[in-house]
C-alpha positions in Angstrom: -26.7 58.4 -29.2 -23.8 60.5 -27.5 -22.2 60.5 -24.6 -23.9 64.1 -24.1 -27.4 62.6 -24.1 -26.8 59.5 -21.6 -29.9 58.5 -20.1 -31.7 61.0 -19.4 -35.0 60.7 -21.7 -35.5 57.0 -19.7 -34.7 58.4 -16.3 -37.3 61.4 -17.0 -40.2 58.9 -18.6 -39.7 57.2 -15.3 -39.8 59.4 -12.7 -42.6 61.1 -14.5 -44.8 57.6 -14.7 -44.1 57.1 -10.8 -45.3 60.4 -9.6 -42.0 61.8 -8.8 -42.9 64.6 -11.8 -39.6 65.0 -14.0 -38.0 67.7 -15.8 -35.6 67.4 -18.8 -33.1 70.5 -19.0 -30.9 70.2 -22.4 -27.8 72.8 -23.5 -29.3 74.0 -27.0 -26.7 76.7 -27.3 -23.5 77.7 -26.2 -20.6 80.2 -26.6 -16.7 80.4 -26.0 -14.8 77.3 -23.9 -18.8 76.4 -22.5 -18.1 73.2 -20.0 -20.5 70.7 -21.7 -21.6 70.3 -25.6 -24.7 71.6 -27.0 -27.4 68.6 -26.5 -26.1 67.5 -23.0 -28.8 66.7 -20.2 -29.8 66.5 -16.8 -33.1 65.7 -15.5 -35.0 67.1 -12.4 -37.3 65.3 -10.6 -39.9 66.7 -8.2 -38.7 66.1 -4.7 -35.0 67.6 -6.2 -33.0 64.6 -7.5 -30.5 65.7 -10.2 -29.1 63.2 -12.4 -27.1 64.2 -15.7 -24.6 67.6 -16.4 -25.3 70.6 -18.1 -22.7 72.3 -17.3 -19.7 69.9 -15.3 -21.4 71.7 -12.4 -21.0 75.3 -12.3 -25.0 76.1 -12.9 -26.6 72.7 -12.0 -28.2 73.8 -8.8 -29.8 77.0 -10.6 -30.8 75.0 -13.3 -32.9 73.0 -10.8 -34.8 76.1 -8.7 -36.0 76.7 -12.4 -36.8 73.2 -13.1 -38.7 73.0 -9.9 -40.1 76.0 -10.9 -41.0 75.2 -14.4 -43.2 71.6 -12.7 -45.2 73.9 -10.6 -46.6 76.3 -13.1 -46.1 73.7 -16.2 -44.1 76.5 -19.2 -40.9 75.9 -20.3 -38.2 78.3 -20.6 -35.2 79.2 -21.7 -32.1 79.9 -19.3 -29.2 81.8 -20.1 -26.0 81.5 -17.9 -22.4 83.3 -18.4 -19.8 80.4 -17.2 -17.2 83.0 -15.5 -13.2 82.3 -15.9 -13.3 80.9 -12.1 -16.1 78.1 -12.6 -14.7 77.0 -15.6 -11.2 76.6 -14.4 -12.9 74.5 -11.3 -14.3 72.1 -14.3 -10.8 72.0 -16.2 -11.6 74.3 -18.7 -9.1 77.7 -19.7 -12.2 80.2 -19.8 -15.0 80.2 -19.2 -17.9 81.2 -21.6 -22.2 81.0 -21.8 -24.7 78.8 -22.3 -28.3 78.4 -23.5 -30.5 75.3 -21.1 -33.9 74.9 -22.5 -36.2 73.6 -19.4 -39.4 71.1 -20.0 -41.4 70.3 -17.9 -42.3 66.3 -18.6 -46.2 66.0 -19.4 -47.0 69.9 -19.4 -44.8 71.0 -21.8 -42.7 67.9 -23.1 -45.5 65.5 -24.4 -45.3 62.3 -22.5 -46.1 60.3 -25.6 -43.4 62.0 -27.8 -40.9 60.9 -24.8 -42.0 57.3 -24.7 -41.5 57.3 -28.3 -38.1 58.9 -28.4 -37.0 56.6 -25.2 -38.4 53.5 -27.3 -36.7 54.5 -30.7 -33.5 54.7 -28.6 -33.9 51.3 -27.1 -34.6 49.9 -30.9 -31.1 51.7 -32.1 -33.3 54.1 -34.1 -31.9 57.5 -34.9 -34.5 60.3 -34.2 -34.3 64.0 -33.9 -36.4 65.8 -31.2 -36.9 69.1 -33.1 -38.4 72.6 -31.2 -39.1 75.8 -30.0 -35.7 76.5 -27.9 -37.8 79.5 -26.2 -40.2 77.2 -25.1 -40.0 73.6 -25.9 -42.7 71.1 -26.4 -41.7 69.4 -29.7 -42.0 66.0 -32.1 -39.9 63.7 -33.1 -38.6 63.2 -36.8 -36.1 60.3 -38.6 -36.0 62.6 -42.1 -34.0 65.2 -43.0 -30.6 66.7 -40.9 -28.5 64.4 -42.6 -25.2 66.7 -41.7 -26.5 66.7 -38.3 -26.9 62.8 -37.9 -23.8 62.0 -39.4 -22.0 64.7 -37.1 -23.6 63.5 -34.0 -24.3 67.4 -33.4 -27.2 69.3 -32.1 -28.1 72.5 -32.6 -30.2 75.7 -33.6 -31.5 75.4 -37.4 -31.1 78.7 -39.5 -35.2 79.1 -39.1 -34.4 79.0 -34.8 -35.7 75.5 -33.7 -33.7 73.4 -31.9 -32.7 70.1 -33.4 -31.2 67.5 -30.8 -29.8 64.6 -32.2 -30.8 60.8 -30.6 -28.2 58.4 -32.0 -27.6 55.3 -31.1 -24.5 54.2 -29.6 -21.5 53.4 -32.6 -20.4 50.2 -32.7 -17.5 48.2 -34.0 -17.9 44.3 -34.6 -14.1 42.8 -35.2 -13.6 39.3 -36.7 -10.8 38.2 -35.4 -9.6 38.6 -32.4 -5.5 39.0 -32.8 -2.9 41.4 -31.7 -4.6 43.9 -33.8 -7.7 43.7 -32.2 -6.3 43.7 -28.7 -4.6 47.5 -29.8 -8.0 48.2 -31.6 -10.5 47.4 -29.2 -9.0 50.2 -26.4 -8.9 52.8 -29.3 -12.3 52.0 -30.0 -13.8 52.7 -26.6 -11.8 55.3 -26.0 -13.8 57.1 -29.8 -17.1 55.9 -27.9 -17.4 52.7 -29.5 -18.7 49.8 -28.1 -16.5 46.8 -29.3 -18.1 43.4 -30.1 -15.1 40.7 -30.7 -16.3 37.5 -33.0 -14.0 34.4 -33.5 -15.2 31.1 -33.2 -11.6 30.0 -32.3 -11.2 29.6 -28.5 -7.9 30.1 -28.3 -8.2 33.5 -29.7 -11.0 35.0 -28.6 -10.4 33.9 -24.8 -11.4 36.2 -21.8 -7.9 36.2 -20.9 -6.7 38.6 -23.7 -9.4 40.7 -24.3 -10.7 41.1 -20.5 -14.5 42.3 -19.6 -15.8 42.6 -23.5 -17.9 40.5 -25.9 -16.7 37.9 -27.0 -18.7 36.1 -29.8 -17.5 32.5 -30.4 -20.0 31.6 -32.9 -19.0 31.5 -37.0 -19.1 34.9 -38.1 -22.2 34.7 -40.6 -24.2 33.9 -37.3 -22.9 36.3 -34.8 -23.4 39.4 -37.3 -27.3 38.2 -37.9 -27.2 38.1 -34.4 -26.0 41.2 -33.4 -28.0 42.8 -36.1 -26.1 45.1 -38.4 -27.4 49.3 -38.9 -25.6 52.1 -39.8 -23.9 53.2 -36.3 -22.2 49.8 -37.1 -18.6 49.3 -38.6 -17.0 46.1 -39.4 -13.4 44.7 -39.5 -12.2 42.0 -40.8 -8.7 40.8 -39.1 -8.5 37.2 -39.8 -6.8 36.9 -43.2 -8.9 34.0 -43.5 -11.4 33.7 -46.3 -13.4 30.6 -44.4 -13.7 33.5 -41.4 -13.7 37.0 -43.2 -15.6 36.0 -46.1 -19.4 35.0 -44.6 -18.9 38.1 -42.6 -18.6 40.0 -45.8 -22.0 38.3 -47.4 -23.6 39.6 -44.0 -22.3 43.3 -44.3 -22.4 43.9 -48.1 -25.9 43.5 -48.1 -26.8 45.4 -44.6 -26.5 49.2 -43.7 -22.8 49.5 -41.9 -21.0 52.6 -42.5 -17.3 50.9 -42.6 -16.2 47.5 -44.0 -12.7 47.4 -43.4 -10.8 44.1 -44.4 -7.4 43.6 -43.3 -4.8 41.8 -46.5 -2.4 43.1 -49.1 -3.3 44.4 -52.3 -2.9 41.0 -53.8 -5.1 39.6 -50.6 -7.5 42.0 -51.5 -7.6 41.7 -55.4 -8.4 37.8 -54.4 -11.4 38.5 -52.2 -13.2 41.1 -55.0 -12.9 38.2 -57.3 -14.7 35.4 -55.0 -17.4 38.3 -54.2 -17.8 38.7 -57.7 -17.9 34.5 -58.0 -21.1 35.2 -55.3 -22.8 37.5 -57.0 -21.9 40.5 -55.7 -22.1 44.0 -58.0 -18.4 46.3 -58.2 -20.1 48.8 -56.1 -21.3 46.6 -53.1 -17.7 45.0 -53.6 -16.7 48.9 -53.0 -17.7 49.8 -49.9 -14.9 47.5 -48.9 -11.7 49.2 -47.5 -9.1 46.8 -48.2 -6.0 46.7 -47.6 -7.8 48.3 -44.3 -7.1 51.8 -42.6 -5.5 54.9 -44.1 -2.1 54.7 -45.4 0.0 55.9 -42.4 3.2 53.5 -43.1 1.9 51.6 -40.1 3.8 48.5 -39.2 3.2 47.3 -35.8 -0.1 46.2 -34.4 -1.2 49.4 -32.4 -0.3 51.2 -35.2 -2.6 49.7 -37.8 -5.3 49.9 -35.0 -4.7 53.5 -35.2 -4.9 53.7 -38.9 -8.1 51.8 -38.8 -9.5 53.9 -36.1 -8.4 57.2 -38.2 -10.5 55.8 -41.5 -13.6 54.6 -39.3 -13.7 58.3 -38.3 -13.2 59.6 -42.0 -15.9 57.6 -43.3 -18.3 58.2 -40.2 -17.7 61.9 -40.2 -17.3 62.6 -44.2 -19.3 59.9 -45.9 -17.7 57.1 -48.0 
């Protein structure tokens, strides 16, 4: 789920179950330096509450006359808006350009069903695409097919004209081992729009004190990754050097759905772990998926620096496949 798609679905389930009527307006296309992506949201309810962006503010309030429009006679539509030079500059944009905002009216057009399922697949970090008439809305939801789409976190119009927007769940990276590494890696992860989780059962490491406000999992790292749950918005690094830490992690990952396995180590370190996974039972192309030594080969030498270079791989891998 992107940053584009926040929480608008929940806010407009909501609203619409308390009375307040709700509409969901969503960008399905857009042209030239347009202020937000296609797929970002804002939601209307009926006494005028806005909460969301469609456009970093340059067409909101129109967007809303419509919305409120849209509640009273139940049809969806489609809005077209030219972003002029001036609006966009007020935004921080260099031009401006135009944008497409499909309007739904929650219940009338936008099946209240299909948006309790498509706010309860988001709360299960199931990904779903909410697939429709852009002139008009009122769609379903579907987990098959749009594999480019899903792995490029990108919504859009399909060659055949229906709109295809794209519910991922949030990305994730769980990092075993919480050294200097981490603390570079953990920054760069949020800044990509990861959400960090830090496991290391030894105290001294994985203290508050170095890696302020985030999760910190103390338990051995076997347990925390069955706890957390592992799915493929999930990437995994290994930073301990430490077979009695690294290696139950690997067990856990090798035989779930994560999209990266990075494992930090030489060559030789590496060559040494593929033969105890072998020892355990595990085939050459689970063994595979690992990326060891971990991150692309940059030269990196100091700690921020190998962050970076395991950052830059997570996004190969995420955005082109393995």
């Amino acid at each position: 789920m992107s940053n584009e798609l926040n929480g608008a679905p929940e806010l407009a389930l909501e609203w619409h179950r308390a009375g307040r009527g709700a509409v969901l307006a969503t960008v399905v296309e857009t042209w030239g330096s347009a202020p937000r992506r296609v797929g970002a949201q804002m939601v209307v309810s009926g006494d005028g509450q806005i909460e969301g962006s469609v456009s970093g503010g340059c067409v909101e309030g129109a967007v809303m006359v419509e919305a409120l429009e849209a509640l009273e006679d139940g049809r969806g539509r489609l809005l077209e808006f030219g972003v002029s030079d001036g609006d966009a500059f007020a935004v921080g944009l260099a031009c401006g350009g135009t944008i497409r905002v499909l309007v739904e009216p929650v219940g009338a057009v936008l099946n209240e069903k299909v948006l309790a399922d498509l706010v309860l697949a988001r709360s299960e970090r199931r990904a779903v695409a909410y697939v429709c008439d852009p002139e008009t809305g009122g769609g379903a939801l579907v987990s098959d097919g749009f594999v480019e789409r899903f792995r490029m976190d990108r919504s859009g119009v399909e060659d055949d004209g229906l709109f295809v927007a794209i519910h991922n769940p949030p990305l994730r990276v769980v990092i075993v081992g919480a050294v200097h590494i981490a603390q570079a890696l953990v920054p760069m992860a949020r800044i990509a729009g990861y959400d960090p989780i830090i496991v290391d059962p030894r105290s001294a490491f994985g203290s508050e004190a170095r890696f302020p406000g985030e999760t910190i999992l103390d338990d051995w790292p076997d347990e925390a990754l069955e706890a957390v749950g592992l799915d493929g918005r999930t990437a995994l690094v290994l930073l301990t050097h430490d077979p009695k830490l690294d290696d139950p992690a690997l067990h856990v990952a090798l035989r779930s759905d994560v999209f990266y396995i990075g494992a930090l180590g030489s060559k030789r370190t590496h060559a040494k772990r593929v033969e105890r996974l072998q020892a355990d039972g595990f085939s050459d192309a689970e063994i595979a998926r690992i990326h060891g030594p971990v991150g692309l080969d940059i030269g990196a030498a100091s700690p921020p620096e190998i962050a970076l270079s395991v950052m830059a791989e997570m996004t190969e891998v995420l955005r082109k496949g393995a």
